[in-house]
PDB file as gemmi writes it, atoms N, CA and C in Angstrom:
CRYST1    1.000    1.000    1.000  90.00  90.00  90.00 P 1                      
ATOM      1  N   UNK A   1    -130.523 -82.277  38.946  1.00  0.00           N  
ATOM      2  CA  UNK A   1    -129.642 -83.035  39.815  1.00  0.00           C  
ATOM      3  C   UNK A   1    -129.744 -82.552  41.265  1.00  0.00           C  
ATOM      4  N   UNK A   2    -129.681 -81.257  41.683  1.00  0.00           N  
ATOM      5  CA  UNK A   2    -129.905 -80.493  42.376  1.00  0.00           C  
ATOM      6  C   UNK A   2    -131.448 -80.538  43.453  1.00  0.00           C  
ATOM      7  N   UNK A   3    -131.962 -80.752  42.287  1.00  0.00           N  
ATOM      8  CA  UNK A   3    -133.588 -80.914  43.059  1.00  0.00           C  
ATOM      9  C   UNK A   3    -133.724 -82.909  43.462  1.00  0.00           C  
ATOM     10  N   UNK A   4    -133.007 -83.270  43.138  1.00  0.00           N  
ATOM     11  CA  UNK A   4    -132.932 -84.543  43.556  1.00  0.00           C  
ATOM     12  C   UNK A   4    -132.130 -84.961  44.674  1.00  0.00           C  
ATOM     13  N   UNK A   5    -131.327 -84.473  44.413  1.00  0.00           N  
ATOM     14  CA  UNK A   5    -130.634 -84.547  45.883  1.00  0.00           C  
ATOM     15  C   UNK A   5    -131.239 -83.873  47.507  1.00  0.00           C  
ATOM     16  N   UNK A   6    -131.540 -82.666  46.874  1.00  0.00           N  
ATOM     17  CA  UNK A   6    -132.781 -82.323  48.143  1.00  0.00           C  
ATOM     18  C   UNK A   6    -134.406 -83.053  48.410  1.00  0.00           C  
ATOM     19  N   UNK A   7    -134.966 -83.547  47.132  1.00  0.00           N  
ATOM     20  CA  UNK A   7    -135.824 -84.148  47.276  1.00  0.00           C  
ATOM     21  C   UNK A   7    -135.754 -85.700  48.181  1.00  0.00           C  
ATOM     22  N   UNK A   8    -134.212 -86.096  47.903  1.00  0.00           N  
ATOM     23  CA  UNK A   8    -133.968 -87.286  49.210  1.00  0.00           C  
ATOM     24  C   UNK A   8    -133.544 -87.131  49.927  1.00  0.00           C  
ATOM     25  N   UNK A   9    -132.984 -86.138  50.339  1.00  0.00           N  
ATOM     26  CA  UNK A   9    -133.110 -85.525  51.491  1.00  0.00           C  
ATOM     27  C   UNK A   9    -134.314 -85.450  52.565  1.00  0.00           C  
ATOM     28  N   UNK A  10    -135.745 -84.650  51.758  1.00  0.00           N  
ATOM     29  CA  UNK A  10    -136.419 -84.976  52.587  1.00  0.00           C  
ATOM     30  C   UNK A  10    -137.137 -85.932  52.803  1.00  0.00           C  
ATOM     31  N   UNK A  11    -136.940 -86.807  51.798  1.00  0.00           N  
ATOM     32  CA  UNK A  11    -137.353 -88.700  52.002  1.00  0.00           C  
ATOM     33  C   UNK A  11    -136.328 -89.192  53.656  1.00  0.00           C  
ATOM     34  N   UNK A  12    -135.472 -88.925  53.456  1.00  0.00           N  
ATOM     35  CA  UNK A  12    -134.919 -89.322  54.977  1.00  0.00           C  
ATOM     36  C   UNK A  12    -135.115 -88.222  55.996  1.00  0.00           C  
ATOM     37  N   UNK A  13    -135.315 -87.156  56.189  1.00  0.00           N  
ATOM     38  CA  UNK A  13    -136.087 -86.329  56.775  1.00  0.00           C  
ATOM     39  C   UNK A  13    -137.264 -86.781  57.537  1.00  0.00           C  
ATOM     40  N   UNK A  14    -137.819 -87.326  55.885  1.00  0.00           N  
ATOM     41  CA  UNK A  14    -139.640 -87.547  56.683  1.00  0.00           C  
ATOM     42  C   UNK A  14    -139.505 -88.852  57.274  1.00  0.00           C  
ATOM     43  N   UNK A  15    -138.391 -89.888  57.416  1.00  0.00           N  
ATOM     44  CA  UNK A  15    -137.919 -91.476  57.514  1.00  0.00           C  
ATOM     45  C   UNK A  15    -138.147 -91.131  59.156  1.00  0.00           C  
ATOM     46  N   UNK A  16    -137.139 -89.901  59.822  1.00  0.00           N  
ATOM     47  CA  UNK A  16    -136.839 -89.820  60.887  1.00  0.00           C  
ATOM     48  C   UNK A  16    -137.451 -89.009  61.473  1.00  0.00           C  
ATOM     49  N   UNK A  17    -138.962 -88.406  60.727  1.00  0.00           N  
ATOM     50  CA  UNK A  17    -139.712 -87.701  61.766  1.00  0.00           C  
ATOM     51  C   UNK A  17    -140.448 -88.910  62.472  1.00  0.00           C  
ATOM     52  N   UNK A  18    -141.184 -89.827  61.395  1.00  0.00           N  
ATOM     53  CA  UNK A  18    -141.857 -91.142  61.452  1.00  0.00           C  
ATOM     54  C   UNK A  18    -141.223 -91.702  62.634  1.00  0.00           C  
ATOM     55  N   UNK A  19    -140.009 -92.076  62.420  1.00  0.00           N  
ATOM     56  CA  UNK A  19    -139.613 -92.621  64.048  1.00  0.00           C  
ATOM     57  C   UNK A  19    -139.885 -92.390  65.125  1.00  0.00           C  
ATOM     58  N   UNK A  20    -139.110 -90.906  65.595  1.00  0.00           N  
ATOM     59  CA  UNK A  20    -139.653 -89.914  66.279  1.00  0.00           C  
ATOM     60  C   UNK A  20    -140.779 -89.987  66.948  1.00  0.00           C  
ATOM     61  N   UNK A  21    -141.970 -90.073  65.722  1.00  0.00           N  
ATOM     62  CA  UNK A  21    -143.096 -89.990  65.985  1.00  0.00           C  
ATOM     63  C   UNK A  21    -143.606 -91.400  67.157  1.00  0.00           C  
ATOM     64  N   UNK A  22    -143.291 -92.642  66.098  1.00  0.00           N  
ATOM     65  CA  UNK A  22    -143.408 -93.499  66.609  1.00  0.00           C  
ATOM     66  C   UNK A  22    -142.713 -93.885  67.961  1.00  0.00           C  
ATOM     67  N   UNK A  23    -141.695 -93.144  68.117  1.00  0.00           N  
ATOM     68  CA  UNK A  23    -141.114 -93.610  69.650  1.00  0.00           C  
ATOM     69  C   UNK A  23    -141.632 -92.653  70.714  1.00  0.00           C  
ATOM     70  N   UNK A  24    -142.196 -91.334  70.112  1.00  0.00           N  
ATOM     71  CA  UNK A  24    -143.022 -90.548  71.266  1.00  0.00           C  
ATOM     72  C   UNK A  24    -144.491 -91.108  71.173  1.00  0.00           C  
ATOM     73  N   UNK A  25    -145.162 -92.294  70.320  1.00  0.00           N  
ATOM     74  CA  UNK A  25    -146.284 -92.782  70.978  1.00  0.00           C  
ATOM     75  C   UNK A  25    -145.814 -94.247  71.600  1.00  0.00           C  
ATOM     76  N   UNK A  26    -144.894 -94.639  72.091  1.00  0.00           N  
ATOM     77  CA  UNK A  26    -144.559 -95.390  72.535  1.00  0.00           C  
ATOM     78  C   UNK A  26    -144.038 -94.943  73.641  1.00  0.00           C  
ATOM     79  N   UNK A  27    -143.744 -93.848  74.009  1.00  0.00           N  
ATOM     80  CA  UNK A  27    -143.081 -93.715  75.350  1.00  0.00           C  
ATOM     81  C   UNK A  27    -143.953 -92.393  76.097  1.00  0.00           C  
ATOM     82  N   UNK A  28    -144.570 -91.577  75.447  1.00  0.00           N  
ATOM     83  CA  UNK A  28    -145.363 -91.008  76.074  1.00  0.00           C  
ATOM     84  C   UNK A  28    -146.412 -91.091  77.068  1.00  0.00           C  
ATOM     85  N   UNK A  29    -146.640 -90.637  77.738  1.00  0.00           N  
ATOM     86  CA  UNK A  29    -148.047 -91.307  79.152  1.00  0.00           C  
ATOM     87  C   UNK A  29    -149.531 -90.708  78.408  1.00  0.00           C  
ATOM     88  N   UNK A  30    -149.600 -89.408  78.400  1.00  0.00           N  
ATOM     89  CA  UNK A  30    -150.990 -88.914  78.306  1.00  0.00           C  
ATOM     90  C   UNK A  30    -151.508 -89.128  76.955  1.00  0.00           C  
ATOM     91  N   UNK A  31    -152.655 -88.722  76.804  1.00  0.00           N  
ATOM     92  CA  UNK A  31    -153.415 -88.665  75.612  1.00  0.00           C  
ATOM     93  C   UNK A  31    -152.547 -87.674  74.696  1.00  0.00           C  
ATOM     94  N   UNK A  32    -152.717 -86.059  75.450  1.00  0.00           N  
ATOM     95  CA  UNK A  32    -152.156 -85.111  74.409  1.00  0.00           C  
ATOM     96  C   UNK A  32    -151.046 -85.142  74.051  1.00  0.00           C  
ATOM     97  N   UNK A  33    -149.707 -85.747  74.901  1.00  0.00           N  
ATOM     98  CA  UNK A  33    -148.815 -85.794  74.519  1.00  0.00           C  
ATOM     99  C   UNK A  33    -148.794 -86.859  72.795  1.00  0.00           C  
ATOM    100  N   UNK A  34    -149.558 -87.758  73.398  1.00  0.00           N  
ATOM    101  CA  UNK A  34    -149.235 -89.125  72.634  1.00  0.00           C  
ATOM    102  C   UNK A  34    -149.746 -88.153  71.011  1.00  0.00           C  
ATOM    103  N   UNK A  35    -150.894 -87.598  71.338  1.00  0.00           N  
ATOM    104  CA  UNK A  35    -151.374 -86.889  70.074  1.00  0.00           C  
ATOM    105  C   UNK A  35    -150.490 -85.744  69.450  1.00  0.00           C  
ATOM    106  N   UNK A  36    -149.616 -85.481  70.604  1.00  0.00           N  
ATOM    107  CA  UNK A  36    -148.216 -84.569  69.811  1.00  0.00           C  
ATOM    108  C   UNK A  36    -147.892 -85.301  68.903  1.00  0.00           C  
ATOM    109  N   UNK A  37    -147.791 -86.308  69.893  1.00  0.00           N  
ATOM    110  CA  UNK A  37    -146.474 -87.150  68.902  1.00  0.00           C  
ATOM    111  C   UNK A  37    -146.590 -87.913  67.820  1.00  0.00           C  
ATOM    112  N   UNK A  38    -148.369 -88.105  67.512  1.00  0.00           N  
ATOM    113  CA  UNK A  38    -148.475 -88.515  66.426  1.00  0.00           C  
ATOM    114  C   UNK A  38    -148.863 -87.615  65.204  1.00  0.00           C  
ATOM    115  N   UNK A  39    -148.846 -86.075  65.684  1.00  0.00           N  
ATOM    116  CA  UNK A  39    -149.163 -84.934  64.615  1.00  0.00           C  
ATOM    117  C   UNK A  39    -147.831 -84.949  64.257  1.00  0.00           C  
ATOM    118  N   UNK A  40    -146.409 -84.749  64.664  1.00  0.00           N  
ATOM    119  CA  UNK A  40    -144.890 -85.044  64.374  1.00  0.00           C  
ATOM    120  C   UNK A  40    -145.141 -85.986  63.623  1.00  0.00           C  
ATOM    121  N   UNK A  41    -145.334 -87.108  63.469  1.00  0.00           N  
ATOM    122  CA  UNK A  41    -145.031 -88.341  62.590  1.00  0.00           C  
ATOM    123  C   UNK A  41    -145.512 -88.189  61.221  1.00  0.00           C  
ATOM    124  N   UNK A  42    -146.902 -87.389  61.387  1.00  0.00           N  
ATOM    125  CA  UNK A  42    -147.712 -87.042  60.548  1.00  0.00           C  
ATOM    126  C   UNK A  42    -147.528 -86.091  59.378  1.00  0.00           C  
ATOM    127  N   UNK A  43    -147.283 -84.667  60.186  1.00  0.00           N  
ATOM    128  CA  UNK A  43    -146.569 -83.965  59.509  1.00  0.00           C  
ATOM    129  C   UNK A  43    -145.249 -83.955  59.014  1.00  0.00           C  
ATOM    130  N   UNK A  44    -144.302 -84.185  59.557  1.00  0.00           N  
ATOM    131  CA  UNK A  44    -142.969 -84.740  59.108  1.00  0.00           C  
ATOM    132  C   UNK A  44    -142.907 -85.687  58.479  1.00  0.00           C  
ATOM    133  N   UNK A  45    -143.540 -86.679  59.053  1.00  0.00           N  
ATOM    134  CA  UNK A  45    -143.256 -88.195  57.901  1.00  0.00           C  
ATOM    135  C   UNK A  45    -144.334 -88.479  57.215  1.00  0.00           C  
ATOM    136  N   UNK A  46    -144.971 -87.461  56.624  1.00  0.00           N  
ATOM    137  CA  UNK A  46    -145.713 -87.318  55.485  1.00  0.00           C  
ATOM    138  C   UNK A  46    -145.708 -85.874  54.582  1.00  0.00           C  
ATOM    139  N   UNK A  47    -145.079 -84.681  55.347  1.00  0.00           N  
ATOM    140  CA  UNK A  47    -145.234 -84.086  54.363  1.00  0.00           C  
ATOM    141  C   UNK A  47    -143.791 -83.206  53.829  1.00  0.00           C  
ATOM    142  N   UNK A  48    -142.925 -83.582  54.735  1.00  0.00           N  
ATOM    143  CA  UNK A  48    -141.611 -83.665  53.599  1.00  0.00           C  
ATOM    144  C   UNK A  48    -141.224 -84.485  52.620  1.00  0.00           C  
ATOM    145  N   UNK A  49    -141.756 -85.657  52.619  1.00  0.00           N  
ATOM    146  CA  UNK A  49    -141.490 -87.401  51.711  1.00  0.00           C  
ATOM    147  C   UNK A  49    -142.501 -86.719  50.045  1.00  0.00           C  
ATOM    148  N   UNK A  50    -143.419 -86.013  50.725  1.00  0.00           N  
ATOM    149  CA  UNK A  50    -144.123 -85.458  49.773  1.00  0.00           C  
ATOM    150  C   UNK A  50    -143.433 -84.180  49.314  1.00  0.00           C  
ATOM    151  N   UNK A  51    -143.466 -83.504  49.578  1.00  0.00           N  
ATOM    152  CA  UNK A  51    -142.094 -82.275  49.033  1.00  0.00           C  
ATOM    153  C   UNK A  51    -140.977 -82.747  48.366  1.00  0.00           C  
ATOM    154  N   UNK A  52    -140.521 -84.150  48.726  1.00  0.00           N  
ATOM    155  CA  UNK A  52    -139.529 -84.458  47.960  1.00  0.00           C  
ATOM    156  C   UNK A  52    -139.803 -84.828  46.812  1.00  0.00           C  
ATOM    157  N   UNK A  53    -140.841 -85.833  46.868  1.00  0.00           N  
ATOM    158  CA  UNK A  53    -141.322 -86.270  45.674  1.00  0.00           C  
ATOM    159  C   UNK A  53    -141.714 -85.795  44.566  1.00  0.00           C  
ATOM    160  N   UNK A  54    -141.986 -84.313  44.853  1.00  0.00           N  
ATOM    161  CA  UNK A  54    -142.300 -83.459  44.241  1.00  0.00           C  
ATOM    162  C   UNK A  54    -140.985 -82.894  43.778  1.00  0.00           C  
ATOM    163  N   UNK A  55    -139.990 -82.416  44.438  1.00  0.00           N  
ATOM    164  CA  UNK A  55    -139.110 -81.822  43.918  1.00  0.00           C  
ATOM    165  C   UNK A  55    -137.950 -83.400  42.749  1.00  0.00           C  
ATOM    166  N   UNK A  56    -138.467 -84.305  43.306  1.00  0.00           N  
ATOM    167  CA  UNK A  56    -137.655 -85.325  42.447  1.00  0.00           C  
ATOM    168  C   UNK A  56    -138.112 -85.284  41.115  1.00  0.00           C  
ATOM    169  N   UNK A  57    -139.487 -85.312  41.053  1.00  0.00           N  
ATOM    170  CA  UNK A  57    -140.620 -85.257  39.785  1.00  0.00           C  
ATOM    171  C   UNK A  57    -139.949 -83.986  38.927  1.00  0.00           C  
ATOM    172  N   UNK A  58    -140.007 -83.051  39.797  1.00  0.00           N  
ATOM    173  CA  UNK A  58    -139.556 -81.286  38.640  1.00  0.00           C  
ATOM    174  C   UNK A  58    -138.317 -81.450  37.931  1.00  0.00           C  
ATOM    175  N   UNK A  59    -137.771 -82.255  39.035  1.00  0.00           N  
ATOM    176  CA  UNK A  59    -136.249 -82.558  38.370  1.00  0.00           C  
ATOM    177  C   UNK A  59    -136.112 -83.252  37.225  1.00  0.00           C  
ATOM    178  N   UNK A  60    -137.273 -84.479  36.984  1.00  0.00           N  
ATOM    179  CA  UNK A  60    -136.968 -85.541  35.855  1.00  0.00           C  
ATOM    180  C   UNK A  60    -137.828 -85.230  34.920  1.00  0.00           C  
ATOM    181  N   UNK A  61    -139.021 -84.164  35.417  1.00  0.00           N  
ATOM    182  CA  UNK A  61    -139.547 -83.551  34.036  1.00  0.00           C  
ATOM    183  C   UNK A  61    -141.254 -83.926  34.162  1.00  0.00           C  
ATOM    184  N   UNK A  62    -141.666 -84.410  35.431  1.00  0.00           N  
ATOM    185  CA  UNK A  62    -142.921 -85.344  35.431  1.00  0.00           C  
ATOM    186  C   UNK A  62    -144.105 -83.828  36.156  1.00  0.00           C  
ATOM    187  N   UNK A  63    -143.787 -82.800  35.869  1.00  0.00           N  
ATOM    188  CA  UNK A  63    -145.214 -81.848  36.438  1.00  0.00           C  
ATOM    189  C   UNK A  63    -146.294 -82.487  36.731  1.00  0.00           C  
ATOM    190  N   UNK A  64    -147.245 -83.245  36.104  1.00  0.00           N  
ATOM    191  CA  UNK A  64    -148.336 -83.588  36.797  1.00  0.00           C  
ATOM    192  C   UNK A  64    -147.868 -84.193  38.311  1.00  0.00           C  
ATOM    193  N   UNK A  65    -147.092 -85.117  38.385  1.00  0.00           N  
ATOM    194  CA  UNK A  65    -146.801 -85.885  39.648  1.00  0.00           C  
ATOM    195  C   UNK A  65    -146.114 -84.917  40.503  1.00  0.00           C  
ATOM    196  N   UNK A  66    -145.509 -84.308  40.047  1.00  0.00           N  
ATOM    197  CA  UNK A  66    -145.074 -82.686  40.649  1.00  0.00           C  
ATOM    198  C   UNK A  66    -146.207 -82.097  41.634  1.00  0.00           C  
ATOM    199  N   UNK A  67    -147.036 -81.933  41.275  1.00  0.00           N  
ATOM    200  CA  UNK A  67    -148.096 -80.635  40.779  1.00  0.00           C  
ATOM    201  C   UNK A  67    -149.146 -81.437  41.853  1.00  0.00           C  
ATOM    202  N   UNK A  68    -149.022 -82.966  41.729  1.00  0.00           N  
ATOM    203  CA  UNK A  68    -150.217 -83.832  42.885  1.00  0.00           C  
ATOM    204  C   UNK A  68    -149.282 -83.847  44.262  1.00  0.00           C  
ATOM    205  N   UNK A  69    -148.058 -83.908  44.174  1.00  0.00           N  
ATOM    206  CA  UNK A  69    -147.681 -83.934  45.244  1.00  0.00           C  
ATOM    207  C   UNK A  69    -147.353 -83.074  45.891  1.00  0.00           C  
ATOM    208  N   UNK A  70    -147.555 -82.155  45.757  1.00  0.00           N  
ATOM    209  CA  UNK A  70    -147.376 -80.570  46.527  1.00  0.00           C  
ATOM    210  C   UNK A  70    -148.708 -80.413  47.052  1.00  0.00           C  
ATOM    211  N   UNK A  71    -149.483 -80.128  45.760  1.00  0.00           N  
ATOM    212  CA  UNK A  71    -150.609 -80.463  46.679  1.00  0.00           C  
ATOM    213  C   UNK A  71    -151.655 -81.125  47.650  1.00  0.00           C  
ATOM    214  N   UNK A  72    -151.089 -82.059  47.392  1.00  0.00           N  
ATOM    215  CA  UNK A  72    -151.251 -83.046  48.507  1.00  0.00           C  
ATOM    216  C   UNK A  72    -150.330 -82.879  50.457  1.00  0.00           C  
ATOM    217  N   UNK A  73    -148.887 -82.553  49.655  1.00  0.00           N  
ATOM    218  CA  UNK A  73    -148.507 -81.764  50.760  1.00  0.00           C  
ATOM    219  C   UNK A  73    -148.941 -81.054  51.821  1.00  0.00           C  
ATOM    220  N   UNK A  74    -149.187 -79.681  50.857  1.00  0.00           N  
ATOM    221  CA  UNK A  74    -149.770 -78.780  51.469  1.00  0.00           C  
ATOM    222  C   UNK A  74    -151.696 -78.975  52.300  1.00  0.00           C  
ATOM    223  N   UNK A  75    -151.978 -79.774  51.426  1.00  0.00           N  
ATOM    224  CA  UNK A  75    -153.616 -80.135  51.580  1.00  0.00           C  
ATOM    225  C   UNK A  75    -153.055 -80.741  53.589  1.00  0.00           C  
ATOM    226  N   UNK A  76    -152.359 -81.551  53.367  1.00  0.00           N  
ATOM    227  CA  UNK A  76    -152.039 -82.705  54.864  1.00  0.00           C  
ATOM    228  C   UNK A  76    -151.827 -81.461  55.621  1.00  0.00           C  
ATOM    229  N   UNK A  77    -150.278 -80.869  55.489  1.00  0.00           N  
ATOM    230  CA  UNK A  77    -150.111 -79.346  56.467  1.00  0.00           C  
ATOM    231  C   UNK A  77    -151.572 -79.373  57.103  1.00  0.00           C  
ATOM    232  N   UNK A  78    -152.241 -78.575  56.649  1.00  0.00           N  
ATOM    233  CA  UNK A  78    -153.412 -77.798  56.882  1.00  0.00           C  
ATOM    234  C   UNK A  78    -154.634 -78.629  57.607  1.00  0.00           C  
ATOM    235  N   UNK A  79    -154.912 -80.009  56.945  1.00  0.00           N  
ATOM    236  CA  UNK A  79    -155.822 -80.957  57.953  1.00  0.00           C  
ATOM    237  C   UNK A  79    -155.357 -81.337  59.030  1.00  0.00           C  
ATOM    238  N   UNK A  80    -154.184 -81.873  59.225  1.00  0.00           N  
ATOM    239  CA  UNK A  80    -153.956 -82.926  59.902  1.00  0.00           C  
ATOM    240  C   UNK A  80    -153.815 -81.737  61.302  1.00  0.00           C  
ATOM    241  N   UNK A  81    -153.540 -80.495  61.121  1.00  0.00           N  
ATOM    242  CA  UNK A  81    -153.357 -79.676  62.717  1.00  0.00           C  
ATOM    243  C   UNK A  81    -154.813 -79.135  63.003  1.00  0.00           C  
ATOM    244  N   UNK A  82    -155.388 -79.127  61.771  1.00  0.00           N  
ATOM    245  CA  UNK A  82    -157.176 -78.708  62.500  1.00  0.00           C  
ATOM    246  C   UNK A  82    -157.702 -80.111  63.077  1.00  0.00           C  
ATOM    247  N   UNK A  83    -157.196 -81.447  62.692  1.00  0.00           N  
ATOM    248  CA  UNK A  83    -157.667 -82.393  62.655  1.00  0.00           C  
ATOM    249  C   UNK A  83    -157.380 -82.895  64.266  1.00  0.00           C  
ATOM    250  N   UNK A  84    -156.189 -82.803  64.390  1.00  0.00           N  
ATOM    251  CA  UNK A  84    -155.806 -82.994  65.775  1.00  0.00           C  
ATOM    252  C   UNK A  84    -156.260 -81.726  66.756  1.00  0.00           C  
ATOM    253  N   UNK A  85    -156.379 -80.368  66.442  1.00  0.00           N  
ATOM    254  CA  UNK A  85    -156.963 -79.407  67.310  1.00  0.00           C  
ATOM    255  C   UNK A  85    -158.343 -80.261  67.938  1.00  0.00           C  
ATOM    256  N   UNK A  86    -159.290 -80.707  66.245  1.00  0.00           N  
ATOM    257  CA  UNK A  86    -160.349 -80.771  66.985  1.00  0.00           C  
ATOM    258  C   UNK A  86    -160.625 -81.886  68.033  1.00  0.00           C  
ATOM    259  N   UNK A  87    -159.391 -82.643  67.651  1.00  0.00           N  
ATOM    260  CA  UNK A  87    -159.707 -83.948  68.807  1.00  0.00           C  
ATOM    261  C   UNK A  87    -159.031 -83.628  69.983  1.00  0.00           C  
ATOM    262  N   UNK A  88    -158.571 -82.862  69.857  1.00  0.00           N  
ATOM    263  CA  UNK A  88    -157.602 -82.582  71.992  1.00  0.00           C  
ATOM    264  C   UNK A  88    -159.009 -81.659  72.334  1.00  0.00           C  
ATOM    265  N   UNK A  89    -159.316 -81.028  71.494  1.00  0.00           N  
ATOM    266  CA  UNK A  89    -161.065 -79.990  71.731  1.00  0.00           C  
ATOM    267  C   UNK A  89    -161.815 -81.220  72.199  1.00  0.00           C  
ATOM    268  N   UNK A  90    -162.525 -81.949  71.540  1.00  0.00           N  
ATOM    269  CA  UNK A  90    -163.725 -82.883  71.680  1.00  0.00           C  
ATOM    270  C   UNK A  90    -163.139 -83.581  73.427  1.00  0.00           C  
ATOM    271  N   UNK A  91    -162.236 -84.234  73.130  1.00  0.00           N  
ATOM    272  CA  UNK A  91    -161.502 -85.299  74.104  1.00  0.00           C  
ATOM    273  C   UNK A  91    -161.648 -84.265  75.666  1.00  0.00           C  
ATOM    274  N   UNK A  92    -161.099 -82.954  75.561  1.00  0.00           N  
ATOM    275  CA  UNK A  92    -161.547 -82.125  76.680  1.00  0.00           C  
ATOM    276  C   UNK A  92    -163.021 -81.612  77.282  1.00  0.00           C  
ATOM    277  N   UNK A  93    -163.563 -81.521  76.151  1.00  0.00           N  
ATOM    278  CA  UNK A  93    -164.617 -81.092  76.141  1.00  0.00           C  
ATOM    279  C   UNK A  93    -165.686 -82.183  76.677  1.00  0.00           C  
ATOM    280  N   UNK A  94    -165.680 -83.303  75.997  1.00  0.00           N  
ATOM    281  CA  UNK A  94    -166.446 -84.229  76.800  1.00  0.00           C  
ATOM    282  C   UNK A  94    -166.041 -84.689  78.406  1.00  0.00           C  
ATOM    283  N   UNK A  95    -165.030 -84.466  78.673  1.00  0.00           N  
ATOM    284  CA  UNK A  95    -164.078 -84.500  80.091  1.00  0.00           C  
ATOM    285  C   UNK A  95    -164.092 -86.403  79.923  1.00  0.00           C  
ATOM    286  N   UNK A  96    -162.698 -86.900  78.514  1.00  0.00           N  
ATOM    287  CA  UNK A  96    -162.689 -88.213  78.927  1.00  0.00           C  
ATOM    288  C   UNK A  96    -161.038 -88.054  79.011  1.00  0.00           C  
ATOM    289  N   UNK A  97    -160.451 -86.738  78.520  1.00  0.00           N  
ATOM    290  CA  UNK A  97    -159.488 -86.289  79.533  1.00  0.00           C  
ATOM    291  C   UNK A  97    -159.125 -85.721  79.976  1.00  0.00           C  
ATOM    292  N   UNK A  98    -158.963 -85.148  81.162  1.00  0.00           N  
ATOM    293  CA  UNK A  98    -158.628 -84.097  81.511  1.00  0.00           C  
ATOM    294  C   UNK A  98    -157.057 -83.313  81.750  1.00  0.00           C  
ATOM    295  N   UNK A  99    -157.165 -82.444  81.885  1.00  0.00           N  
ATOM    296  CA  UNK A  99    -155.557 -81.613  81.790  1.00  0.00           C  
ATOM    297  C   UNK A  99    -154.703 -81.422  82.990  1.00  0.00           C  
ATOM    298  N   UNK A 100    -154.268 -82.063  83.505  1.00  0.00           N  
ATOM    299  CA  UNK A 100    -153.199 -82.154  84.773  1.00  0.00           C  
ATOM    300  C   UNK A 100    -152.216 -80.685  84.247  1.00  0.00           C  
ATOM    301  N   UNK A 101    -152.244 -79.838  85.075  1.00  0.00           N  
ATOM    302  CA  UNK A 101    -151.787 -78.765  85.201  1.00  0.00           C  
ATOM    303  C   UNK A 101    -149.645 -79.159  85.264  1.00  0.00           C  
ATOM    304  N   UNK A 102    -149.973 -79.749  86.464  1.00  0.00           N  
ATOM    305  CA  UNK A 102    -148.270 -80.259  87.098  1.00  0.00           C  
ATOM    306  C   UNK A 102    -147.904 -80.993  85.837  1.00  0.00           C  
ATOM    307  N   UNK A 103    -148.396 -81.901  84.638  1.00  0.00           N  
ATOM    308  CA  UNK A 103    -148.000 -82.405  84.046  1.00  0.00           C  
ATOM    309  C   UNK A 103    -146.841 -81.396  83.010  1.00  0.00           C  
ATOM    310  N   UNK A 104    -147.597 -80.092  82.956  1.00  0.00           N  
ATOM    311  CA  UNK A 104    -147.333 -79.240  81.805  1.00  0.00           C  
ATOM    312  C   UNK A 104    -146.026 -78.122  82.438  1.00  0.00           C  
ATOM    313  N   UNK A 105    -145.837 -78.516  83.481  1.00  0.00           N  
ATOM    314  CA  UNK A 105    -145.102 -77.288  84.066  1.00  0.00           C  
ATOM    315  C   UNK A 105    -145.562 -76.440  85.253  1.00  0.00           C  
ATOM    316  N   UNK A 106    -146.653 -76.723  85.146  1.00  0.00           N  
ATOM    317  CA  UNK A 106    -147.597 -75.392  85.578  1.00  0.00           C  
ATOM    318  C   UNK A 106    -147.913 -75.578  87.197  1.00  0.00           C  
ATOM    319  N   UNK A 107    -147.858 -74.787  87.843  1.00  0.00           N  
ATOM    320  CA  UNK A 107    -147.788 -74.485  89.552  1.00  0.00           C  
ATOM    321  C   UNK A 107    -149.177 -75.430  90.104  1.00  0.00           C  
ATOM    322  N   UNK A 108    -148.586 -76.621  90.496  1.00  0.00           N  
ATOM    323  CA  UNK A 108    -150.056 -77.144  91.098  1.00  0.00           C  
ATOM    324  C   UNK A 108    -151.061 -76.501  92.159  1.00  0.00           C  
ATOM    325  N   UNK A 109    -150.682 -74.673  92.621  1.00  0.00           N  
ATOM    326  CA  UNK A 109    -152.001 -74.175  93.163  1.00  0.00           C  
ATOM    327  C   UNK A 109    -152.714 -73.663  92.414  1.00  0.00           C  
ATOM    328  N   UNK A 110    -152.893 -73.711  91.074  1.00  0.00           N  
ATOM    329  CA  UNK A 110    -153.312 -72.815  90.174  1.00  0.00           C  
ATOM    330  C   UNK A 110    -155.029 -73.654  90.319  1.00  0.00           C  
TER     331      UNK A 110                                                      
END                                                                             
């Protein structure tokens, strides 16, 4: 009962990272930001919905579906931030964008 109630929990969790997500690529200007904001959507509104699902499954007795969705979880964690590293890497690296210093905070004599 217990694991179900937290497991929808993070079904609306991951509901309102997704938003989030979606309203910081909608209102964001730059590339990297926009790519923040779609690693947030990503990770949040995919891999708590999956944690839940998992913890809903343990609860009603279903381990295999348990057992895929954790790992699947955890599998996303782990791609989706090398996945986006390597594209703010490539995207710099080819110079199709570049990094405005003043954008970030940072002292425009630098």
């Amino acid at each position: 009962m217990i694991l179900s109630l937290i497991g929808t929990l993070l079904l609306i969790v991951g509901a309102v990272c997704d938003i989030f997500g979606a309203i910081g690529m909608h209102r964001f200007g730059n590339f990297y930001l926009r790519l923040h904001a779609a690693t947030v959507g990503t990770v949040g509104g995919k891999f708590y919905p999956l944690i839940g699902v998992g913890l809903i499954a343990l609860d009603r007795g279903l381990l295999p579906i348990a057992g895929v969705a954790f790992l699947s979880a955890f599998t996303l964690l782990i791609t989706t931030s090398v996945g986006s590293h390597a594209l703010a890497y490539a995207a710099e690296r080819a110079g199709v964008v570049k990094i405005e210093h003043d954008e970030l905070g940072g002292d425009e004599d630098d």
